[in-house]
C-alpha positions as CSV (number, residue, x, y, z in Angstrom):
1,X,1.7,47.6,1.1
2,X,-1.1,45.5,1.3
3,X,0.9,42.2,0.3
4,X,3.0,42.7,3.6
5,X,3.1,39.0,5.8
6,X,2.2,39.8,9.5
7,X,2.5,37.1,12.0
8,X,0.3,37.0,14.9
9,X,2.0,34.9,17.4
10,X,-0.8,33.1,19.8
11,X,-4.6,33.2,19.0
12,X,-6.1,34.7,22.6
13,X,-8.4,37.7,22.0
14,X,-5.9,40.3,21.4
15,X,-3.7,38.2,18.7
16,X,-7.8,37.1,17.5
17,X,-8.4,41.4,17.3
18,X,-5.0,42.4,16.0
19,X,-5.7,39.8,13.1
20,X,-9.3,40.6,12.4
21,X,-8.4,44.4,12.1
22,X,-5.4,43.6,10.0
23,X,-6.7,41.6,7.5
24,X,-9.6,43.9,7.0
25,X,-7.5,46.3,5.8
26,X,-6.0,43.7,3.1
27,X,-2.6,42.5,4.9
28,X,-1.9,39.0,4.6
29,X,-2.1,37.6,8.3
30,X,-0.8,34.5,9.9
31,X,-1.9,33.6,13.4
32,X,0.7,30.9,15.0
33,X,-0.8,29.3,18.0
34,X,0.5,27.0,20.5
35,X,-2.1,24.8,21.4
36,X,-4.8,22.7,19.6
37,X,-7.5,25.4,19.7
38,X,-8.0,29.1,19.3
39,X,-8.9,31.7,21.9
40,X,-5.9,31.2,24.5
41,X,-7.5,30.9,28.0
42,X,-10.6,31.1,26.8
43,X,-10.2,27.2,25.4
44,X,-12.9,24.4,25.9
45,X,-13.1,21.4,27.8
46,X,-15.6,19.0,26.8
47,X,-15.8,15.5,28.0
48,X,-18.6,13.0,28.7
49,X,-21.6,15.7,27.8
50,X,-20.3,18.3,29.8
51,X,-19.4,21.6,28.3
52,X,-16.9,23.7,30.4
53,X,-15.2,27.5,29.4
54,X,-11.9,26.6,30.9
55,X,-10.7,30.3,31.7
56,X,-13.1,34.1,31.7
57,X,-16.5,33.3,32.7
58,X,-17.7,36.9,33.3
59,X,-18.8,38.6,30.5
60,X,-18.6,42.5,31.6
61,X,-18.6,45.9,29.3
62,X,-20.6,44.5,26.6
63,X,-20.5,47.9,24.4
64,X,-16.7,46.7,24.2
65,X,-18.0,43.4,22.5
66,X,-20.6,45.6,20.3
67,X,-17.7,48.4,19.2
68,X,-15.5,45.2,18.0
69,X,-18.0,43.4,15.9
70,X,-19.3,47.3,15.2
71,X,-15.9,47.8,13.0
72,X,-16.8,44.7,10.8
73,X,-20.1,46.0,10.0
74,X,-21.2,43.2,12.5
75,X,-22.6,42.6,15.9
76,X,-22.6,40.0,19.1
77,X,-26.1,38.8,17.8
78,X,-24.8,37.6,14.7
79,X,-22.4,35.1,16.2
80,X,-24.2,34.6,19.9
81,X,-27.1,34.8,21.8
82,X,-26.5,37.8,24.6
83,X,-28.4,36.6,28.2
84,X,-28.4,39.3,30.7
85,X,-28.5,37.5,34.1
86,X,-30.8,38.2,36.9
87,X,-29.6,38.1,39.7
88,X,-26.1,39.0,38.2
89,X,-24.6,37.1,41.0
90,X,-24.8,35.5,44.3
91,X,-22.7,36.4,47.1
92,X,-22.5,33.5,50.5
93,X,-21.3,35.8,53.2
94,X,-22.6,32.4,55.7
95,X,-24.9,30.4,55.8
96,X,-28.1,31.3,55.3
97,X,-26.7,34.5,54.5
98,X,-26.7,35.6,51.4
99,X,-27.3,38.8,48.5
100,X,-28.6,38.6,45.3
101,X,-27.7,41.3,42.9
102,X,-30.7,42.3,40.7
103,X,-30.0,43.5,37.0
104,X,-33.1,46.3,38.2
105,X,-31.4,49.9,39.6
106,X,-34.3,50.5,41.2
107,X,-34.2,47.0,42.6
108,X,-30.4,47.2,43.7
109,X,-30.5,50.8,45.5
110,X,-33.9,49.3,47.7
111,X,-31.5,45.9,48.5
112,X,-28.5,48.9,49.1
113,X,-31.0,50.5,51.1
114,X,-32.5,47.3,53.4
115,X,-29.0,46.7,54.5
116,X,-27.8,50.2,55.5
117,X,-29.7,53.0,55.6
118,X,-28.9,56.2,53.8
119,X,-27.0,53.6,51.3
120,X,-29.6,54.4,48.2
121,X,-28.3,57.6,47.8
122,X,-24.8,56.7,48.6
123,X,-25.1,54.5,45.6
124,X,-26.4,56.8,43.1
125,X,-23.5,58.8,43.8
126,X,-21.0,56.4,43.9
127,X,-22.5,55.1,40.5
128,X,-22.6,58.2,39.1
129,X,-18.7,59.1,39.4
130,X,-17.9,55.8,38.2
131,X,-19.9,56.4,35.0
132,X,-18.1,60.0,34.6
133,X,-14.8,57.5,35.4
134,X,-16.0,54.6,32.7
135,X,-16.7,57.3,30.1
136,X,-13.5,59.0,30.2
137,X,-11.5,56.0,31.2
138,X,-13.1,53.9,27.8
139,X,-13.2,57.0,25.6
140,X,-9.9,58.8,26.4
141,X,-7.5,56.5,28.4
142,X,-7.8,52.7,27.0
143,X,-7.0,53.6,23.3
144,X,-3.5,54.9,23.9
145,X,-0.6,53.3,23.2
146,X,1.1,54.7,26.0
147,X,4.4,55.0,24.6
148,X,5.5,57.8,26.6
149,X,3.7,60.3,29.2
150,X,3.5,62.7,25.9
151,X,0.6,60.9,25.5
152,X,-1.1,62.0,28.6
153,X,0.0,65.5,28.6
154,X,-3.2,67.3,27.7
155,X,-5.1,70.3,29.4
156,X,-8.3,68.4,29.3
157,X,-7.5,65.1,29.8
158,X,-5.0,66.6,32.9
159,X,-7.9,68.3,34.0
160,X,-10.1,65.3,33.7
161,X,-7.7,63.2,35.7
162,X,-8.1,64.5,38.9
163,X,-11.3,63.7,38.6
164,X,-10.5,59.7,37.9
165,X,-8.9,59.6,41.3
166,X,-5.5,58.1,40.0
167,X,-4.1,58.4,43.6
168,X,-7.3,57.7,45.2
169,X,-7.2,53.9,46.5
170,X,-10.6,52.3,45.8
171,X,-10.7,51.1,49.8
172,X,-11.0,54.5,50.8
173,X,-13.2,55.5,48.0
174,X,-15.6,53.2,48.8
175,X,-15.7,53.4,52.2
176,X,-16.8,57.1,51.7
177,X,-19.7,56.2,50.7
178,X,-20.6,52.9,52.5
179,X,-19.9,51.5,56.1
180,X,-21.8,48.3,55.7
181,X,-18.7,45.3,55.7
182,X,-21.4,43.2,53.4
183,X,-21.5,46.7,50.9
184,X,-17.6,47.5,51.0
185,X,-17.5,43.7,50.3
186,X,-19.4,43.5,47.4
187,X,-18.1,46.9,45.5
188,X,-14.7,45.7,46.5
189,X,-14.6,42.3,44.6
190,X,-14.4,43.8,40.9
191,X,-11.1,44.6,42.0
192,X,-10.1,40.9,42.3
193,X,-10.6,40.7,38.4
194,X,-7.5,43.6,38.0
195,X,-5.0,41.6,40.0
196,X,-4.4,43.8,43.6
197,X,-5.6,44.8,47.0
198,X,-8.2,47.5,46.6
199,X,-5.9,49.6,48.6
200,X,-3.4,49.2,46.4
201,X,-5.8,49.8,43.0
202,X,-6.2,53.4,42.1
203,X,-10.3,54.6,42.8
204,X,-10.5,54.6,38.7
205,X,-11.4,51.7,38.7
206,X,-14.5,52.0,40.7
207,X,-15.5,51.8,36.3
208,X,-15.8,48.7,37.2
209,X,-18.5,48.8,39.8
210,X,-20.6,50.6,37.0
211,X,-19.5,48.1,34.4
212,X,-21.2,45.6,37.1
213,X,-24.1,47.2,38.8
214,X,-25.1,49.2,35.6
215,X,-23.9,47.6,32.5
216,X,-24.9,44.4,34.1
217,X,-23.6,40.9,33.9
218,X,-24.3,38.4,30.7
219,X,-23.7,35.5,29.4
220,X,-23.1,34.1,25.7
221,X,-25.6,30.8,25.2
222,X,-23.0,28.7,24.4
223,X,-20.0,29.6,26.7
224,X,-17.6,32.5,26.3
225,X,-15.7,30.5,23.7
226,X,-18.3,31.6,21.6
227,X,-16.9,34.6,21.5
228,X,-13.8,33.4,20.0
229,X,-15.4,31.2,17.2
230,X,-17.1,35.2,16.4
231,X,-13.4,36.3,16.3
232,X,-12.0,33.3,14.0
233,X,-15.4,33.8,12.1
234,X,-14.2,37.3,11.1
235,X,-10.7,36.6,10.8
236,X,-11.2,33.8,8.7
237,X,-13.6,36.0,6.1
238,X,-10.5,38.3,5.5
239,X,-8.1,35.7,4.8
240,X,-6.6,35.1,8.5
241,X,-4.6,31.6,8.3
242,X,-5.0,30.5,11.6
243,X,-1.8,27.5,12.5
244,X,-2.6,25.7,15.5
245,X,0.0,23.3,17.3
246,X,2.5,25.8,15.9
247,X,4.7,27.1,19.4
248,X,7.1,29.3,18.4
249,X,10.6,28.5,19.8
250,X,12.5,31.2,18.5
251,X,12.2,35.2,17.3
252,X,15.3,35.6,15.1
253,X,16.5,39.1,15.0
254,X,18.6,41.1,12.1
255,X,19.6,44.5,11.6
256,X,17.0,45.4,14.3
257,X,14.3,43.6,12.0
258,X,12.5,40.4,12.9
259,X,14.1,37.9,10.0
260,X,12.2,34.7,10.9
261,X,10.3,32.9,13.0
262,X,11.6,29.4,14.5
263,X,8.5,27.3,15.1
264,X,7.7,23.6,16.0
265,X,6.2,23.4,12.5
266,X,8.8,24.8,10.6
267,X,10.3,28.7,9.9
268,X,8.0,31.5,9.1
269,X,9.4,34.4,7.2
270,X,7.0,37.7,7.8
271,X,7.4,42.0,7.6
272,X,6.2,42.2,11.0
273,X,5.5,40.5,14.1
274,X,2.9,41.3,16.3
275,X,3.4,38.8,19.8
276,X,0.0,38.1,21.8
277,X,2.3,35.2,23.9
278,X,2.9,35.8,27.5
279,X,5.1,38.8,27.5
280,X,7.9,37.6,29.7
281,X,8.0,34.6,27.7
282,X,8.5,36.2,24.6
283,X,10.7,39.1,25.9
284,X,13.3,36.4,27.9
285,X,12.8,33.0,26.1
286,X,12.0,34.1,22.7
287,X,14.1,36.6,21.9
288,X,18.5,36.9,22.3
289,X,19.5,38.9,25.2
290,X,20.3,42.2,22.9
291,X,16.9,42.4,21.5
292,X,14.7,42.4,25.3
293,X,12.7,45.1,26.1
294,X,13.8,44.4,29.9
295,X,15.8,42.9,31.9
296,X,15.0,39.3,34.4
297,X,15.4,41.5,37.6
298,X,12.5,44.0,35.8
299,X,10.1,41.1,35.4
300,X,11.0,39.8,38.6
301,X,10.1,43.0,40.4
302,X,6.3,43.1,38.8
303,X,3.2,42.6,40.7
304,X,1.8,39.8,39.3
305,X,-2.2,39.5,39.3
306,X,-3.1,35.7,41.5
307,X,-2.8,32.7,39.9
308,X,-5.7,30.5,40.3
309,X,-6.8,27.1,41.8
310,X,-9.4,25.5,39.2
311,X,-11.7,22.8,39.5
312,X,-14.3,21.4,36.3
313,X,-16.5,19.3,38.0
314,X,-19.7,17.6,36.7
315,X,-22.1,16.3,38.6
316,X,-24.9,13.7,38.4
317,X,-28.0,15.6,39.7
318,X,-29.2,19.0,39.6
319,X,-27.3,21.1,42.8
320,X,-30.4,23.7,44.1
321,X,-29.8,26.7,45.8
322,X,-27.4,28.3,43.4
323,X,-27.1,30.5,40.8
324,X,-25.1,30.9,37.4
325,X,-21.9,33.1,39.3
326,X,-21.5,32.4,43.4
327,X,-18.8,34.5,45.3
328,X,-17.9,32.9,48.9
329,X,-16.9,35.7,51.0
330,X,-17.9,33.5,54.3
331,X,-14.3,34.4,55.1
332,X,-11.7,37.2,55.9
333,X,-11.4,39.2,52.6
334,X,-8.0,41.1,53.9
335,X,-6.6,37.6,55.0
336,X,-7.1,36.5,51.9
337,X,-5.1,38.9,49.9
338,X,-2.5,39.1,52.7
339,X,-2.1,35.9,51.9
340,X,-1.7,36.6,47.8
341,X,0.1,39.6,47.9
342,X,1.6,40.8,51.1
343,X,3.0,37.1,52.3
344,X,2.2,34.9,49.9
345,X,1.1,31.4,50.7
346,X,-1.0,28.7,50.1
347,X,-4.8,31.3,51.8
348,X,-5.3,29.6,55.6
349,X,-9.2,30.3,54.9
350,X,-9.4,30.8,51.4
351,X,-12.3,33.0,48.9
352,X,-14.1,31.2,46.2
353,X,-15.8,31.5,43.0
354,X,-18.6,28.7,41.7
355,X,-19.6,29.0,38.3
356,X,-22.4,26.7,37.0
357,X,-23.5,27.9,33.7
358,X,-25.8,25.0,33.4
359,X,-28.1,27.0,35.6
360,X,-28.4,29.4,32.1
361,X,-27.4,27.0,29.5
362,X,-28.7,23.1,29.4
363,X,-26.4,22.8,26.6
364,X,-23.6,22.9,29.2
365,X,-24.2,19.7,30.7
366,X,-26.1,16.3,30.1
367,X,-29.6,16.3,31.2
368,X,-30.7,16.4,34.8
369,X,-26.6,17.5,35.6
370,X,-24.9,20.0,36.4
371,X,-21.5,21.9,35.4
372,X,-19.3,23.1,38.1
373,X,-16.3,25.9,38.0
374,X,-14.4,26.2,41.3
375,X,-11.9,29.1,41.2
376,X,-9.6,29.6,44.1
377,X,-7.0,33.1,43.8
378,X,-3.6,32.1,44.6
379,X,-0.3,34.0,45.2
380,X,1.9,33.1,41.2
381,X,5.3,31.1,41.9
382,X,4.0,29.1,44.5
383,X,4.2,25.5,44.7
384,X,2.0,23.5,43.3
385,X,1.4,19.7,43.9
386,X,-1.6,17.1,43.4
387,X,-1.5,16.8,47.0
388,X,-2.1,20.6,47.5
389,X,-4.2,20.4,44.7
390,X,-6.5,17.8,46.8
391,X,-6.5,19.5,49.6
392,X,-7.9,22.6,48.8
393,X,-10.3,21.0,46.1
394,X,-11.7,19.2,49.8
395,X,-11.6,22.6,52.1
396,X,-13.6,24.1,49.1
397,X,-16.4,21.4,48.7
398,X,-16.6,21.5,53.0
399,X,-17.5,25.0,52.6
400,X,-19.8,24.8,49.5
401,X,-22.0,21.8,51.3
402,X,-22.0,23.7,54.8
403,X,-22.6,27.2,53.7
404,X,-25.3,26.5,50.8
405,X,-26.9,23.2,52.8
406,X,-26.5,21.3,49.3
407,X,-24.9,17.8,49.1
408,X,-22.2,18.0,46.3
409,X,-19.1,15.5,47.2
410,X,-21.4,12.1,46.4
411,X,-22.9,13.8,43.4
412,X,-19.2,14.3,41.6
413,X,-19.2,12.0,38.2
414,X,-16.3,14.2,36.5
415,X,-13.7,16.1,37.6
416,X,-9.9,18.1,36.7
417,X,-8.0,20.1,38.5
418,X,-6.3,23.0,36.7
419,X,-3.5,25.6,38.9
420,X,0.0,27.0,38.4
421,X,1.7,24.2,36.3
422,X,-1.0,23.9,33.8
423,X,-0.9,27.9,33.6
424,X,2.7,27.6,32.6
425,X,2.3,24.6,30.3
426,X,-0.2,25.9,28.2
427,X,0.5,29.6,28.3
428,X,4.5,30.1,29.2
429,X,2.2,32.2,31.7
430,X,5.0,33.9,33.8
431,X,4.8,32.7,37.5
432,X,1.5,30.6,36.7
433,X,-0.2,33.7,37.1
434,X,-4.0,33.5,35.4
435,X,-4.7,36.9,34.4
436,X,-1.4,38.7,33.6
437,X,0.0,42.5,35.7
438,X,-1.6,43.5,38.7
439,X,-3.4,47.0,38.0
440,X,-1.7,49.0,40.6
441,X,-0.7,52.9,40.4
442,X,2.6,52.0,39.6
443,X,1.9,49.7,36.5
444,X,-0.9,51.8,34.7
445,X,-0.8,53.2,31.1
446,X,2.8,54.2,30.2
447,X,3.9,52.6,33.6
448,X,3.3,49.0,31.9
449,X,5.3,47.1,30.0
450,X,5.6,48.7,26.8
451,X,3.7,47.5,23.5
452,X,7.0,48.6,21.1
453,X,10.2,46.2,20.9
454,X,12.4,49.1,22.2
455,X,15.6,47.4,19.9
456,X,13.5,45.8,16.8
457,X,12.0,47.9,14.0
458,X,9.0,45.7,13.2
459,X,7.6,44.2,16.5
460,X,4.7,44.8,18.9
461,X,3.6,43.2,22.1
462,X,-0.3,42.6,22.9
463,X,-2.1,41.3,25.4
464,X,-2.7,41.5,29.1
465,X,0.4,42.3,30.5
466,X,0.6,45.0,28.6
467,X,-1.7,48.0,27.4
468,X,-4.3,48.2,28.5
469,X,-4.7,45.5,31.1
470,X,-5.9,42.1,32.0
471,X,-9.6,40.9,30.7
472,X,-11.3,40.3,27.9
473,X,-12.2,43.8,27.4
474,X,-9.1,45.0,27.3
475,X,-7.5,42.4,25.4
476,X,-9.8,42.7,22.9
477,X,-8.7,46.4,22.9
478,X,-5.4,45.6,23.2
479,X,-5.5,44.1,20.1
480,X,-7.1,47.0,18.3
481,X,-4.4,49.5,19.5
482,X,-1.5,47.0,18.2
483,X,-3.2,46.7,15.0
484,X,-3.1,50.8,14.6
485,X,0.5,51.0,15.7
486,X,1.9,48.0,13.1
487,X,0.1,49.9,10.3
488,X,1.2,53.2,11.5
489,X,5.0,51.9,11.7
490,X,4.6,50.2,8.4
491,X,3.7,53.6,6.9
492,X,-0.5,53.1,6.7
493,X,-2.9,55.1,8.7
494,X,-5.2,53.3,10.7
């Protein structure tokens, strides 16, 4: 048994977990991956002293992090320093108008509170369901498989359910509690991370808001790729061979049994094939049309989470008045998803997300400079040209300079652009999209794509466009669930 070949195909954090748990338990694993470094989206970009994480920048849920490094007899602070950031973030609603939000409870419900009264208590309850919600969720939902509903057919979990507010939306949820624009605002944004509207994301995943406001927002001195160099760490203790610049071009199919593995580098025998690679891209480009889980019309018909409009810019003086994470909610919130999801276009007055991890780490940028990550949500399958490109990268820095009264255009010594091409380039990522299948009612748990190849004996999908969603959280889950299932369908219990 243990002398079974698995291939891992792409070396994100759900092919990085399904490898570490796999080679713990003695198989031989090979991890095939496209590009010139590990960790998928997570990469690096380093140029001219600056430091930048090009993809997840929020590190959320961190007892997810500890339970991983927990099953290696492990944890974060072996690999990474763990900063808990205070204020978590800053949200521009104007100029001069701005919210902090303190890691302190006690702190939060009095800033809750100073904007609209009656909201301290409104928040303890809110709070308080969504830590029943991120119990349950975390403990009894996430782990499935979700082959089938069989799965979910349980007295007490049934009985639970109605409690997670599946057919809740999380607009009207949180407007039960709050009335405050600034408030619905702020406990709406999470949602942005999942991929839909919040009235189109079930109130479950108000877990979120307590993985925010309670849990509290960190960050790993050193960049979130530090997380992945944990990951390869591990892996590489057990065993893992780890093949970069190896794309695989081909998933060759026999008697229902994956037979070999057509790669750039050469053919790859193996007994089982776990896939962390875009899912569409594997399912439609990877495989002949007998052995597809679905069909193009099926993939055509999912709601895809945005893509993204990135900028890495460093600049040559220190920019004042920010803080590690920045939201710009200066404009319409609603017009702004309109514009991803309903009628999708280029946004007329678009949302934005700074990053600037120098604030926490000087190690991110050259001394007396400052690292810059502008993130724009997009509608997938849009165009995408330089030009557009340009001209959003200057309706950003207009609004940065005018809303935070800092200088930043003049100060600009490095800079790349990053959207929907690149997406595809270096991911196959279906549509361009950045952070895989919109969380909505319809595509949750068994409603997702589904982690078994429905036509081949000895193949799994991983990742986030499949159970149990996108983020690093779950992909790092993800991975854990498709390492049970291949041992289970190679005949060894988890």
């Amino acid at each position: 048994m243990k002398n079974k070949q698995i291939i891992i195909i792409g070396a994100g954090f759900a092919g990085l977990a399904s490898a570490c748990v796999l080679s713990k338990e003695g198989y031989k694993v090979t991890v095939l991956e496209k590009n010139d470094q590990p960790g998928g989206r997570a990469r690096i970009w380093e140029k001219d002293g600056f430091k930048f994480d090009m993809g997840p920048s929020w590190y959320w849920m961190p007892d997810v992090f500890e339970n991983f490094f927990a099953l290696f007899g492990k944890k974060p602070s072996d690999f990474y320093d763990l900063k808990r950031l205070d204020p978590g973030y800053r949200v521009y609603y104007g100029k001069d108008d701005i919210l902090d939000v303190p890691a302190d409870m006690g702190d939060l419900e009095a800033l809750f509170e100073s904007i609209e009264l009656g909201s301290s208590k409104g928040l303890q309850l809110f709070l308080e369901q969504a830590a029943y919600k991120y119990k349950v969720g975390m403990g009894e939902y996430v782990f499935r498989p979700s082959h089938s509903i069989t799965e979910f057919i349980d007295f007490n979990l049934i009985r639970k359910s109605v409690s997670m507010q599946l057919l809740t939306s999380m607009s009207s949820h949180v407007r039960k509690y709050f009335k405050n624009p600034k408030l619905i605002k702020l406990l709406e944004f999470p949602v942005l991370f999942l991929g839909a509207r919040p009235k189109d994301t079930p109130a479950m995943y108000s877990m979120m808001n307590y993985a925010d406001l309670a849990l509290g927002t960190w960050y790993p001195m050193g960049g979130m790729n530090e997380i992945v160099k944990a990951m390869v760490n591990i892996a590489e203790s057990y065993g893992v061979e780890i093949r970069l610049n190896t794309e695989v071009t081909k998933i060759e199919v026999a008697d229902k049994q994956v037979s070999n593995i057509k790669t750039t580098q050469g053919d790859f025998k193996t007994d089982f094939v776990i896939t962390g690679a875009d899912y569409e891209h594997a399912d439609q480009h990877l495989l002949d049309k007998p052995h597809r889980n679905y069909t193009e019309k099926y993939w055509d018909s999912r709601t895809m989470s945005p893509s993204s409009l990135l900028f890495y810019i460093g600049t040559n003086k220190k920019i004042d008045g920010i803080e590690h994470h920045n939201l710009f909610f200066d404009e319409d919130f609603e017009q702004h998803a309109k514009e991803i999801y309903t009628d999708p276009k280029w946004p007329s007055k678009p949302l934005f997300y700074v990053c600037c991890t120098s604030k926490t780490d000087p190690d991110a940028a050259p001394e007396g400079c400052e690292n810059l990550f502008f993130l724009m949500p997009l509608a997938p399958g849009l165009e995408d040209s330089d030009s557009l490109r340009e001209q959003y990268f200057n309706i950003m820095i207009d609004r940065f300079e005018r809303v935070t009264g800092q200088p930043l255009r003049d100060a600009i010594i490095l800079k790349r652009s990053y959207a929907m091409e690149d997406f595809k380039t270096d991911y196959h990522s279906f549509k361009g999209n950045a952070y895989g299948l919109a969380n909505t009612l319809e595509q949750t748990a068994f409603f997702k794509p589904a982690m078994r190849a429905k036509y081949i004996k000895n193949m799994l999908y991983t990742g986030q466009l499949t159970v149990p969603g996108p983020g690093v959280p779950p992909a790092l889950i993800s991975g854990q669930i498709a390492a049970g299932e291949a041992m289970k369908m190679m005949g060894k219990d988890k």
